[in-house]
Every structure is written in structure tokens, then in C-alpha cells.
BALOFI-404248 format. One record per residue (C-alpha): residue number from 1; x, y, z; residue in one letter. Coordinates in nm, 2 decimals. Example, Ala and Ser with C-alpha at 12.3 -4.5 7.8 and 13.67 -1.06 7.14 Angstrom:
2
{1; {1.23; -0.45; 0.78}; "A"}
{2; {1.37; -0.11; 0.71}; "S"}
end
This chain:
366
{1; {1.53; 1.87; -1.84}; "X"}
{2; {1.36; 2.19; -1.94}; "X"}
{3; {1.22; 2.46; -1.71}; "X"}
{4; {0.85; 2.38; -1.88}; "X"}
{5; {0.91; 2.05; -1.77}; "X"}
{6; {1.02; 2.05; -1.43}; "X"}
{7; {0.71; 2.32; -1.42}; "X"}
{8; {0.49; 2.10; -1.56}; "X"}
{9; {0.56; 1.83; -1.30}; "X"}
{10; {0.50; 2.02; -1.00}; "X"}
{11; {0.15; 1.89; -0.99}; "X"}
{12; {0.19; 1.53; -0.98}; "X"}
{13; {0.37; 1.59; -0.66}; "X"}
{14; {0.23; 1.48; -0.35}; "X"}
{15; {0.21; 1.74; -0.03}; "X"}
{16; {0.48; 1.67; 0.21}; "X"}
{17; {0.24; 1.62; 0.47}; "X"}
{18; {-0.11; 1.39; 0.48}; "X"}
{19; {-0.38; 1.54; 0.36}; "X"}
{20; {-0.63; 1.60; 0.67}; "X"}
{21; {-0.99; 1.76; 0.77}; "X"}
{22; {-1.04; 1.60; 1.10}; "X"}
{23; {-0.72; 1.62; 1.37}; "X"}
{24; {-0.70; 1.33; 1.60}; "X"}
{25; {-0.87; 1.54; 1.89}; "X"}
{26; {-1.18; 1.59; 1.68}; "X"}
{27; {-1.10; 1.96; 1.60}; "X"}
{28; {-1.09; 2.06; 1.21}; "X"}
{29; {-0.75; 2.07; 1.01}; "X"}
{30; {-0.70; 2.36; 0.76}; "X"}
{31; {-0.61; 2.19; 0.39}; "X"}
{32; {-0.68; 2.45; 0.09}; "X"}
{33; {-0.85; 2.30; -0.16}; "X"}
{34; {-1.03; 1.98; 0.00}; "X"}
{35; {-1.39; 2.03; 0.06}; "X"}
{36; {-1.51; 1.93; 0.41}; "X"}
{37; {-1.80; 1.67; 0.32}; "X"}
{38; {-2.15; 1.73; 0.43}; "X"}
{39; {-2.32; 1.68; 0.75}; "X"}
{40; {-2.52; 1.34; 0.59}; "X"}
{41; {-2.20; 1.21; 0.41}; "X"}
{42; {-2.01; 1.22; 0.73}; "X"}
{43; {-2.28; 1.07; 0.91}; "X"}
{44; {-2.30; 0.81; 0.67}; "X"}
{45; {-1.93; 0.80; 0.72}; "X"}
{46; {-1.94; 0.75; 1.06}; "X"}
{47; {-2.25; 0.45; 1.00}; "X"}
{48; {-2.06; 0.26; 0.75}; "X"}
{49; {-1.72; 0.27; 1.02}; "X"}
{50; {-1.90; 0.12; 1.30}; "X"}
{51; {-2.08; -0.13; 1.10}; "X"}
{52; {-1.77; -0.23; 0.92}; "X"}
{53; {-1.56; -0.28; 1.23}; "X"}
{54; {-1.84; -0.50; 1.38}; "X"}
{55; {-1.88; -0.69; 1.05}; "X"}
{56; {-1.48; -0.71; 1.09}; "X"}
{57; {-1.46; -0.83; 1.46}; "X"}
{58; {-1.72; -1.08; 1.36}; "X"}
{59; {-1.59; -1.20; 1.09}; "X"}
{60; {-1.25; -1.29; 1.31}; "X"}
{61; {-1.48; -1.47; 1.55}; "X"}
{62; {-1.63; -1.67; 1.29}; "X"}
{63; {-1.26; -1.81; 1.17}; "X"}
{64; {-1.21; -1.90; 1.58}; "X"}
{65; {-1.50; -2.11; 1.54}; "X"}
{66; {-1.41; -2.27; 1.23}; "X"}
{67; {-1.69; -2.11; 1.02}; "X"}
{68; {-1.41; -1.93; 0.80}; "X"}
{69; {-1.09; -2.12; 0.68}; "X"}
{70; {-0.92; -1.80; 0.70}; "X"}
{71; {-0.96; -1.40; 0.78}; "X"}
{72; {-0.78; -1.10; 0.72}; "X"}
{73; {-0.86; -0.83; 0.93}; "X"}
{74; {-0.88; -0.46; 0.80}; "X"}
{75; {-0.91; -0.31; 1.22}; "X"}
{76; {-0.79; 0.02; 1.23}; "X"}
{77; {-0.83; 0.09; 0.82}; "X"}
{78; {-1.23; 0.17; 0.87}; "X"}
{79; {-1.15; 0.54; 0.78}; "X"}
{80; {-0.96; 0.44; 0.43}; "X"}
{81; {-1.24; 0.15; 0.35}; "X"}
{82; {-1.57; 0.31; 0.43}; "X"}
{83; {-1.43; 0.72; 0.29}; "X"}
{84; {-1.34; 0.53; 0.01}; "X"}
{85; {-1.64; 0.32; -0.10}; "X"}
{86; {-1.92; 0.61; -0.04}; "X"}
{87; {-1.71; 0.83; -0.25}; "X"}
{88; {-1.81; 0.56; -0.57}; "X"}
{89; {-2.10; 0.68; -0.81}; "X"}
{90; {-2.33; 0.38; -0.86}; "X"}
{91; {-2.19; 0.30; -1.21}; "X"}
{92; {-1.87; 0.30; -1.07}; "X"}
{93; {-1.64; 0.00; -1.00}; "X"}
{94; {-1.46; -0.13; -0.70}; "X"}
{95; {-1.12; -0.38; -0.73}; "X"}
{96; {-1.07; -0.51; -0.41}; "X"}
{97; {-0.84; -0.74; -0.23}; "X"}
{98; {-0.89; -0.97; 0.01}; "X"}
{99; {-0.88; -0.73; 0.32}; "X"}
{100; {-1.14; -0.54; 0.19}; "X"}
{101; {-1.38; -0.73; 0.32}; "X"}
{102; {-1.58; -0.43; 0.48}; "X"}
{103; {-1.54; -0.20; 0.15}; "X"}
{104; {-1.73; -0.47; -0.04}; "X"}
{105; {-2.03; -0.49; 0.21}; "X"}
{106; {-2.06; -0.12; 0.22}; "X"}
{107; {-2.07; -0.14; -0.15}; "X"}
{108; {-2.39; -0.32; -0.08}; "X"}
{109; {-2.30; -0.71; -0.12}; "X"}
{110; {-2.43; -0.96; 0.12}; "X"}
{111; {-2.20; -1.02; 0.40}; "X"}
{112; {-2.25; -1.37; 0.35}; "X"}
{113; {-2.15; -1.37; -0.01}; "X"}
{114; {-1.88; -1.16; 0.05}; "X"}
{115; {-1.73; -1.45; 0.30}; "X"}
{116; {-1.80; -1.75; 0.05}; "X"}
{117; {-1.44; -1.69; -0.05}; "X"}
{118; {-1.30; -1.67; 0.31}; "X"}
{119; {-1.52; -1.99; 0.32}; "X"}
{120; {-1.28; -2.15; 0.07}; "X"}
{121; {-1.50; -2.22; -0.19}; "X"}
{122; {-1.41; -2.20; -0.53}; "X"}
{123; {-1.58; -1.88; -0.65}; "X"}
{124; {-1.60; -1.54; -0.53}; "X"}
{125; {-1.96; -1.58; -0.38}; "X"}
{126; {-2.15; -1.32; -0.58}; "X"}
{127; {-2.16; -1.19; -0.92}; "X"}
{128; {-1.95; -0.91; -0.99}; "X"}
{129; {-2.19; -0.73; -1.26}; "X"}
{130; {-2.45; -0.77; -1.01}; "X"}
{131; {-2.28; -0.52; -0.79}; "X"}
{132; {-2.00; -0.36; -1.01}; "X"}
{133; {-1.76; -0.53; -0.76}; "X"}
{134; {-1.46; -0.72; -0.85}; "X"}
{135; {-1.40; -1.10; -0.73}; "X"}
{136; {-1.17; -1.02; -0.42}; "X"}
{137; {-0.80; -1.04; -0.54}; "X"}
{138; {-0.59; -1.28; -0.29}; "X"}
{139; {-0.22; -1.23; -0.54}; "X"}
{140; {-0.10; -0.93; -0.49}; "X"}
{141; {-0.14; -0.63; -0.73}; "X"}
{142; {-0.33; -0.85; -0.96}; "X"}
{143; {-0.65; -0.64; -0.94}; "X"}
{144; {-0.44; -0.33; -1.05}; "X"}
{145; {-0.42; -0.41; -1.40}; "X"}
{146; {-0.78; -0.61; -1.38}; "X"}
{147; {-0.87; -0.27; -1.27}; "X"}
{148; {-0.68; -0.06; -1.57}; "X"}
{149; {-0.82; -0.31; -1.83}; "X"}
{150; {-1.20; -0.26; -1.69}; "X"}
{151; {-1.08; 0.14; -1.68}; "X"}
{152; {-0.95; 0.14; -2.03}; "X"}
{153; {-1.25; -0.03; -2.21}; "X"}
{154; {-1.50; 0.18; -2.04}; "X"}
{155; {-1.35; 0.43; -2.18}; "X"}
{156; {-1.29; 0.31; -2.53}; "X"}
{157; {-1.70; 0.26; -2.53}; "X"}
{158; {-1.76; 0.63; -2.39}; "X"}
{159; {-1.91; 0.49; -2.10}; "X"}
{160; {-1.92; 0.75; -1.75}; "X"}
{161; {-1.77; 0.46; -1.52}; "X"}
{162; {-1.43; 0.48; -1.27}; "X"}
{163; {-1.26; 0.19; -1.15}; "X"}
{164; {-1.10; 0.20; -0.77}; "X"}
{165; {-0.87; -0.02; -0.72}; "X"}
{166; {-0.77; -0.10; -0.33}; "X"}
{167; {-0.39; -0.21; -0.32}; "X"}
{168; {-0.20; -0.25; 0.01}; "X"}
{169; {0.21; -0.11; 0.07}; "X"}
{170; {0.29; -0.45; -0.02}; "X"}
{171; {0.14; -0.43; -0.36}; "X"}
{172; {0.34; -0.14; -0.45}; "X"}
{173; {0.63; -0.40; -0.49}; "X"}
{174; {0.47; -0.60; -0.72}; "X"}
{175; {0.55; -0.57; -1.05}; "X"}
{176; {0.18; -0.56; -1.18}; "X"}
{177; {0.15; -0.23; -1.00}; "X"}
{178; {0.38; -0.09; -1.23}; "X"}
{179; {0.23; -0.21; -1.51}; "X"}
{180; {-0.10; -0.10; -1.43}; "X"}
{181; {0.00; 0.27; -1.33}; "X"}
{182; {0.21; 0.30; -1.66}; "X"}
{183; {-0.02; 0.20; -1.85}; "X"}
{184; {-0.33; 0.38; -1.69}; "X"}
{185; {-0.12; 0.69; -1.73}; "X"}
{186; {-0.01; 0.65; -2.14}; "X"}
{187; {-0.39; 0.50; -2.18}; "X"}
{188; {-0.51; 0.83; -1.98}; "X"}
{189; {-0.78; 0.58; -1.77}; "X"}
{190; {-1.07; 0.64; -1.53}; "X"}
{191; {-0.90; 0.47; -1.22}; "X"}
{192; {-0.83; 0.61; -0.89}; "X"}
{193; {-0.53; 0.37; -0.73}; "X"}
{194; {-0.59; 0.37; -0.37}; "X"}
{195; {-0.27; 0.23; -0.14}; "X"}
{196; {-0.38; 0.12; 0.18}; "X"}
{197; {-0.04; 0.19; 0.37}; "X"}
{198; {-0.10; 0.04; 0.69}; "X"}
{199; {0.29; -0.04; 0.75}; "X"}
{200; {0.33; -0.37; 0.67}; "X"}
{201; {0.36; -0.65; 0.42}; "X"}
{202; {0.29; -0.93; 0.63}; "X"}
{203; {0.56; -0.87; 0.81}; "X"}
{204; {0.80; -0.69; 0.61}; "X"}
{205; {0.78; -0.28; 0.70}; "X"}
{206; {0.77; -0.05; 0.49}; "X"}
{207; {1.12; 0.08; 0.53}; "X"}
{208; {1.23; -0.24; 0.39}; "X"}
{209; {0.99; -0.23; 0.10}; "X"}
{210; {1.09; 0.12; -0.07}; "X"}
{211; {1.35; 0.40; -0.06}; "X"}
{212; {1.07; 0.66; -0.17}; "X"}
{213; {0.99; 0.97; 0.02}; "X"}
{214; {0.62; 0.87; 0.00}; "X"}
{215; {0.42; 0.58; -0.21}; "X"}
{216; {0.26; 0.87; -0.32}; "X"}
{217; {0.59; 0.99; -0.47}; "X"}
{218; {0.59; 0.68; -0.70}; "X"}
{219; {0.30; 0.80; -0.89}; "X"}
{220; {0.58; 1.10; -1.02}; "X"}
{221; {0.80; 0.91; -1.24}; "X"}
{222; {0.45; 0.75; -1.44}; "X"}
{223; {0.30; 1.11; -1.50}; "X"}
{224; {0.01; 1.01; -1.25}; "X"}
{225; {-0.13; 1.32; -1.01}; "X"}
{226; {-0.04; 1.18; -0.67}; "X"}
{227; {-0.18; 1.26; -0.29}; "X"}
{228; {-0.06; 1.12; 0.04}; "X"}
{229; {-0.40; 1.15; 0.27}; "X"}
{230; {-0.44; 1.08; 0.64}; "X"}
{231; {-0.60; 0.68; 0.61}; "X"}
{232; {-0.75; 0.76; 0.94}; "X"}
{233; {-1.00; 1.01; 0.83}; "X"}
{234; {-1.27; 0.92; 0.70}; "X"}
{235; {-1.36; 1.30; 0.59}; "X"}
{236; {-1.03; 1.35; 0.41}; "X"}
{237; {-1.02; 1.02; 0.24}; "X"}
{238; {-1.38; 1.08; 0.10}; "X"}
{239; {-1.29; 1.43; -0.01}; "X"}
{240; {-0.95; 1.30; -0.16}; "X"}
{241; {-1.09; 0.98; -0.34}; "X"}
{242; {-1.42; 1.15; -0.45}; "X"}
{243; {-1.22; 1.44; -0.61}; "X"}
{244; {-1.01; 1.16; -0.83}; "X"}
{245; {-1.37; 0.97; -0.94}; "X"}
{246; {-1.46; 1.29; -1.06}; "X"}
{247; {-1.11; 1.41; -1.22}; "X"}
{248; {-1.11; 1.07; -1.38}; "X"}
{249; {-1.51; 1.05; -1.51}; "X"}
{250; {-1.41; 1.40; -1.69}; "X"}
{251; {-1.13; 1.27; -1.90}; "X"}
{252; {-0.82; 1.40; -1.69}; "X"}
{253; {-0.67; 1.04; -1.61}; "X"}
{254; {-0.58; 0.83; -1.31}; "X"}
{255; {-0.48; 0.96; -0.95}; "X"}
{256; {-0.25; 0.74; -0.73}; "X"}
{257; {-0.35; 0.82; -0.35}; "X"}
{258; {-0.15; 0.68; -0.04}; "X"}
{259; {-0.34; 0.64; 0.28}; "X"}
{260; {-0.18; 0.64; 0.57}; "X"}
{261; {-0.32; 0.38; 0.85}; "X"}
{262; {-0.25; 0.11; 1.03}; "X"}
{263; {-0.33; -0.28; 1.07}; "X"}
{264; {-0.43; -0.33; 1.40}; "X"}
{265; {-0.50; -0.64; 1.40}; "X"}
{266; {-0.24; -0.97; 1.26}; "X"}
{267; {-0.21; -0.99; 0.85}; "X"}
{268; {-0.41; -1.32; 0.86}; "X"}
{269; {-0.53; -1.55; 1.19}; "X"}
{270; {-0.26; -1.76; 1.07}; "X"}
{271; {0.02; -1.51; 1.17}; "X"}
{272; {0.18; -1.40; 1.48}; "X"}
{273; {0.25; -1.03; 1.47}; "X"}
{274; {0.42; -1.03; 1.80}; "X"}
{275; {0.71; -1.15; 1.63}; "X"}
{276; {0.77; -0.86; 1.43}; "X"}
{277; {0.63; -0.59; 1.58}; "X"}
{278; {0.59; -0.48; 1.93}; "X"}
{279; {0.25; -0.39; 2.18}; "X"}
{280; {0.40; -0.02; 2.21}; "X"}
{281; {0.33; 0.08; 1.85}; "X"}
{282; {-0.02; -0.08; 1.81}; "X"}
{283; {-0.08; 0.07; 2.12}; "X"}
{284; {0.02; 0.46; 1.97}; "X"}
{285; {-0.18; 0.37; 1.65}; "X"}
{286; {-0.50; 0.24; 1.88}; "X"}
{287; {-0.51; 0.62; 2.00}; "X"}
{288; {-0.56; 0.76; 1.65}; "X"}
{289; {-0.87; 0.51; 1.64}; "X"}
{290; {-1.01; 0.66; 1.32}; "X"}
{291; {-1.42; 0.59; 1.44}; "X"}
{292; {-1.33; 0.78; 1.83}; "X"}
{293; {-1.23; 1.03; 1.60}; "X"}
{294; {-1.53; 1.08; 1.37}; "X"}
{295; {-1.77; 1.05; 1.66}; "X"}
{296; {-1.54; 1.33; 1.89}; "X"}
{297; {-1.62; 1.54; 1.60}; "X"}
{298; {-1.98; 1.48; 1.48}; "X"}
{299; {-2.07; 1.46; 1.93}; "X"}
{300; {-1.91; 1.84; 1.94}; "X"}
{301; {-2.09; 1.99; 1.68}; "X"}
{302; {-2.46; 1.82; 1.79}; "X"}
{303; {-2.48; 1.62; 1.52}; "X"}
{304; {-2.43; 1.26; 1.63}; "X"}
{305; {-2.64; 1.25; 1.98}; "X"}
{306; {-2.66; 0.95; 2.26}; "X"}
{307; {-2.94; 0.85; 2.10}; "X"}
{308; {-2.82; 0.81; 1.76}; "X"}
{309; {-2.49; 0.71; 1.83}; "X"}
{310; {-2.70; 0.36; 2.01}; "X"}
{311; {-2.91; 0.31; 1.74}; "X"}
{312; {-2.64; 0.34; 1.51}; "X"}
{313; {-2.44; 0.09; 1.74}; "X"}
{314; {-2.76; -0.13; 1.77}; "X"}
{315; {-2.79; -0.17; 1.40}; "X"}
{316; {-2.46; -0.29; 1.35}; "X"}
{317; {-2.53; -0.54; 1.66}; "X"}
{318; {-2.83; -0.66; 1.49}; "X"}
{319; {-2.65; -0.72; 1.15}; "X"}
{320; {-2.39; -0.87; 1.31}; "X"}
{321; {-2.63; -1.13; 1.43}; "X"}
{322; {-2.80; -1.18; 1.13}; "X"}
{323; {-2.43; -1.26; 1.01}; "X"}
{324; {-2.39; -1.51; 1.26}; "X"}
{325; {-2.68; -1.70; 1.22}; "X"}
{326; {-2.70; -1.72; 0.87}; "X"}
{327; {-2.33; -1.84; 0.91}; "X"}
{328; {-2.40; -2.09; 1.18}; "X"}
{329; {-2.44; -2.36; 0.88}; "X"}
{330; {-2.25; -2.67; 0.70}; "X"}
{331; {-2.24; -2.61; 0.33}; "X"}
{332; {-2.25; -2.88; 0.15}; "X"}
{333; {-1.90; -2.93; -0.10}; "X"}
{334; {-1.88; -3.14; -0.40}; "X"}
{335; {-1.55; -3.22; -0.50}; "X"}
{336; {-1.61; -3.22; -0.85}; "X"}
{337; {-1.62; -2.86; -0.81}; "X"}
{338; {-1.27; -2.85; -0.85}; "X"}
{339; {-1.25; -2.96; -1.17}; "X"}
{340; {-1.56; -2.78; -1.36}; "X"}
{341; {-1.56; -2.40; -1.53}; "X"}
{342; {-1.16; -2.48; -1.56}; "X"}
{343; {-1.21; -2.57; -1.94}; "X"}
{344; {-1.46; -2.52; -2.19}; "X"}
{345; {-1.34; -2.94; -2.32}; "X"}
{346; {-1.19; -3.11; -2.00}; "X"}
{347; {-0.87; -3.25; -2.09}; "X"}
{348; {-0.79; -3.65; -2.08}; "X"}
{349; {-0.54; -3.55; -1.84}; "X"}
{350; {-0.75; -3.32; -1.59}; "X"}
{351; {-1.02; -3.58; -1.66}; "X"}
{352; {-0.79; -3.89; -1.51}; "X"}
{353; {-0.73; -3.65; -1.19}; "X"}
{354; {-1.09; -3.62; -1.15}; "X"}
{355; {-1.18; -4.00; -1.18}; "X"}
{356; {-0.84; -4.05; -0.93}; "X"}
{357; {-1.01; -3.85; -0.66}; "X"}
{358; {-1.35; -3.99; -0.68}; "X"}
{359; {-1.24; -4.33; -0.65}; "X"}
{360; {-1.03; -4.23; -0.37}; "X"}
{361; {-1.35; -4.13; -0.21}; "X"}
{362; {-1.57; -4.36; -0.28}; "X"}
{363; {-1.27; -4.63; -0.15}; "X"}
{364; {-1.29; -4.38; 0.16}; "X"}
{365; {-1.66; -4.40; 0.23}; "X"}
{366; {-1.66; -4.80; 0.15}; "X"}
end
């Protein structure tokens, strides 16, 4: 390999440590070249954090009462979902998966359309063009090249629009993610790839998932600009993400950035995470809490009072109400469901499945 080359390549290299603005302890971090957001964005930061992590918390209490068939909680990844989203222009596009649950109602879709999935019925709940939001992606690393595509045609029609696309560690496994960040890279598209490392896939940890110094480091060997950010601040994310929407709106390609957090809670309510992990490490990530630390900050420099901080908490009381009411209903299924929108010209043999069930249930309800 040439000197100009190995030169060249210097850039794409993530730092060796996280990215940071905000310390744990609420004091400032010193990293050259990121822009501390303003006083309102990290207000709004802080806003979009608490009301996300009551949306999440009652979202999980809705699956206990049988309101959701199933929940994936994004606790403890408030920083990386909300610093994130509020780095988007509006034209811009978000790819999430299905623990971004809180990233798509910052993005401004109903909280109750964003759950019709969780609900299990058959479509997404709201209308993707609606909100430039993506149907929430249950495979994994699916939404990557969903994301690429999108990225790639927006470009070919010289329209100003980024796609973010929200993976998790496990994702980076996948072989879609490879296609999506080699081809993003040759195709030179307007996507930001942001890796949610929260330390585990399911329950497989990330030690067991990849030899690489970094995820970060994986965006190297594809020609992609990489950064490895602290996930549990919210100011550092925002700078990091916002800086890659605006790299990528003027031409310069996709960024891959790894953010480092945690997943407080279980992968689904379905899983038991006692048996792979113990108290002692949720407890050590529990103390980074990425919201205590926002607020430590914003409290010391006067800008986020006692006041504020209740009517900010009061807020997300109140829509977490309106949640639960508006929740607190049977919807009505029709089993036919499952067999419309899957051709244009039902088949005879998807036909005879359809006539099956209905007899079935109308033998049932005899």
C-alpha cells in the first residue's frame, strides 16, 4: 500500500476514545472539533429524554396488561434516540427498528400509531410519507439497505434529503449491513448509519459478535468516515449525528457512527436477562443514567430550574396518560386481513387458505 494511501485513510478512522461533551458528573468534556449545541437544543434534548423514557416505561406497562403483544424496551439509550432524531432536518428520513420506539414519536408520530405494530397488526400503523419515517424494521439490518436505496435515489433526483438509519451491535452481523455500507460508500449516499451499541444481541455480547477494535472501525475497510460517540450523551450524539446529516446533504457520502450505551432493561418482555447477565453491571451502567446527566448539567448552569424541570416532568405525565387511555381499548381484527395487500391477483392457492380459515371460524362461532 502507498504512503498517499495509508495517508488518505487516516480520516475514516475512528478516535480511540468516545466522542464526549458532557462527563458523567455533569461537567464539560474537551473534544476539538464538536460544537457544544445550543442552550434551546439541549433543552429540547433534555424534553424529548424524559418524555421518551416515560413513553418507554409505559409502553412496558401496557404489554403487562396485555394491551401490547410484545415490547422492546430502549431504557438507558434515551441519549442515542432523542440526540439523534432532533439532529434530522424536516425533509430528512429516519429507518428505524423496532426499539426505536421513542425515536419515532419524537419524530412527531402518534404514540398510538407508532404501537399498532407492537399491537400485532399487520401494518406499521401510520404512513411513512406522512412523516418521512420508515415502517419499523423487526429483521435485523433490513432497514440498512431500505435506508441506502431511499439515500441513493434521493440523490439520483437531486433532492436535499438524508436517510438515518438506527441499527443495533447485533445488526452489524448481519450480512445486509455490509451490503448497505458498501454500497452507500461506492454510490457516495446521503445516509448517516447510526449503531446503537448497547452490549448485546439478545443475549449474545458483543465480545462474541466481533474481533474489531471498535464497530466504528468497521466503517474503515468500506471507505466510510467513522466515529465512536459516547451513546449516553445526548449533546455529543446531536453534535456527532447532526455533523454527518450535513456532511452527507453536501455531497461528501455516508458516516458510520457507533454509540456507546446500554440496554437497561430485557431485549423483549419475553426474555430473561438474568440469565445472561448479572445485577452488578446494569447497576454500573444505571449510574451513567444519560437524563441525571443532562439535567446535572443544564441545573448547574441555571438553565433547567425546579420549576421547569416539573413542568417538563408533568408534560410527559400528562402524555403518558393520554397514551393510556387512548390505549385502554379492544380493536376490532378481521382475519381476512391476513390475506389482503399480499397480491395484486390472489392466488387459487392463497385463496383456498383464506376460505380454510373462515370456515374454521364460522364452525367455531356455530
Amino acid at each position: 500500500m502507498s504512503t498517499t494511501t495509508r495517508a488518505g485513510a487516516q480520516h475514516l478512522l475512528p478516535t480511540a476514545d468516545p466522542l464526549g461533551l458532557i462527563a458523567p458528573d455533569g461537567t464539560l468534556v474537551d473534544s476539538p472539533g464538536l460544537p457544544m449545541p445550543s442552550d434551546d437544543v439541549l433543552l429540547a434534548l433534555y424534553r424529548g429524554m424524559v418524555a421518551g423514557r416515560r413513553f418507554d416505561t409505559q409502553a412496558t406497562a401496557l404489554t403487562k396488561q396485555g394491551r401490547l403483544a410484545v415490547y422492546p424496551s430502549a431504557r438507558g439509550q434515551e441519549a442515542a434516540e432523542i440526540g439523534a432524531v432532533l439532529a434530522l432536518r424536516p425533509q430528512d428520513w429516519l429507518f428505524p427498528t423496532y426499539r426505536d420506539s421513542m425515536a419515532v414519536v419524537t419524530r412527531g408520530v402518534d404514540p398510538v400509531r407508532v404501537l399498532t405494530l407492537l399491537r400485532g397488526d399487520w401494518h406499521s400503523g401510520y404512513a411513512p410519507a406522512e412523516c418521512n419515517v420508515a415502517p419499523q424494521c423487526t429483521p435485523l439490518a433490513t432497514n440498512s439497505l431500505h435506508a441506502v436505496g431511499f439515500g441513493h435515489a434521493a440523490r439520483v433526483k437531486g433532492e436535499d434529503t438524508v436517510a438515518l438509519v438506527m441499527l443495533g451491535d447485533g445488526a452489524t452481523s448481519e450480512g445486509d449491513t455490509h451490503e448497505a455500507l458498501n454500497f452507500a460508500a461506492v454510490w457516495r449516499s446521503p445516509v448517516v448509519f447510526l449503531v446503537q451499541n448497547n452490549g448485546y444481541a439478545i443475549s449474545v455480547p458483543l465480545a462474541k459478535q466481533t474481533a474489531a477494535p471498535s464497530l466504528a472501525h468497521k466503517g474503515v475497510g468500506y471507505g466510510i468516515p467513522s466515529v465512536l460517540v459516547d451513546g449516553n450523551d445526548a449533546a455529543a450524539v446531536h453534535a456527532v449525528v447532526e455533523r454527518a446529516v450535513a456532511a452527507a446533504a453536501a455531497g461528501e457520502g455516508p458516516t458510520l457512527i457507533e454509540a456507546l450505551t446500554y440496554r437497561v432493561e430485557a431485549h423483549t418482555n419475553a426474555d430473561d436477562a438474568t440469565r445472561y447477565r448479572d445485577q452488578d453491571e446494569v447497576q454500573t451502567w444505571l449510574a451513567r443514567d444519560p437524563i441525571a446527566r443532562l439535567r446535572t448539567h443544564l441545573t448547574a448552569r441555571g438553565l433547567l430550574t425546579d420549576e421547569l424541570a416539573a413542568q417538563v416532568d408533568a408534560q410527559a405525565e400528562a402524555d403518558a396518560a393520554s397514551l393510556r387511555e387512548r390505549m385502554n381499548t379492544d380493536t376490532e381484527l378481521d382475519p381476512r386481513d391476513l390475506f389482503r395487500n399480499v397480491y395484486a391477483e390472489q392466488p387459487p392457492a392463497l385463496r383456498d387458505q383464506e376460505e380454510q380459515l373462515l370456515a374454521e371460524l364460522r364452525e367455531a362461532h356455530s
